[in-house]
Each structure stands twice: as C-alpha cells, then as structure tokens.
Phi, psi and omega in degrees: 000138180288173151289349185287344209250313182311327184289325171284350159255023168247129180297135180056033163290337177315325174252029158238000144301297195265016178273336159301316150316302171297340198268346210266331192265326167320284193327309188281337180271351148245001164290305176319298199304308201304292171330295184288351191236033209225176170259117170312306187313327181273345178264345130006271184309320200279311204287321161291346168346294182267012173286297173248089169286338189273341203264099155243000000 
C-alpha cells in the first residue's frame, strides 16, 4: 500500500491543505499590510544597516 492510500483513509485529512493554505495567505497579508502600513524612517535604518555599522 502506498503512502497516498493511508492518507486517503483517515477521515477529515481533507482540512488540513486548506487550513495550510488559509494560514500561508493571513500570514503574507500581514505581513504585506506591516511594510505598507509600516515606519518609513525605521525601515530606513534597517536598509542602511549594513552600509553604517558605526550608526546606531
């Protein structure tokens, strides 16, 4: 017996693709929202970081 066939017999294996799914598109849509919604001046800081190391 394969492994695809054990999967298909355990009952309600069916939500966890989309409960992976649902969690992989929250995550990147908050992520999104934090960069657009987010302070420019500290992502500022961050993008120059490794340019001025003496700058803190």
């Amino acid at each position: 017996m394969k492994f695809r066939n054990y999967l298909e017999a355990i009952t309600g294996i069916g939500i966890y693709p989309l409960m992976s799914m649902m969690l992989f598109v929250v995550f990147f849509g908050l992520v999104t929202l934090y960069v657009i919604k987010g302070n420019k001046k500290h992502f500022e800081k961050l993008r120059n970081l490794p340019i001025n190391e003496n700058n803190r």
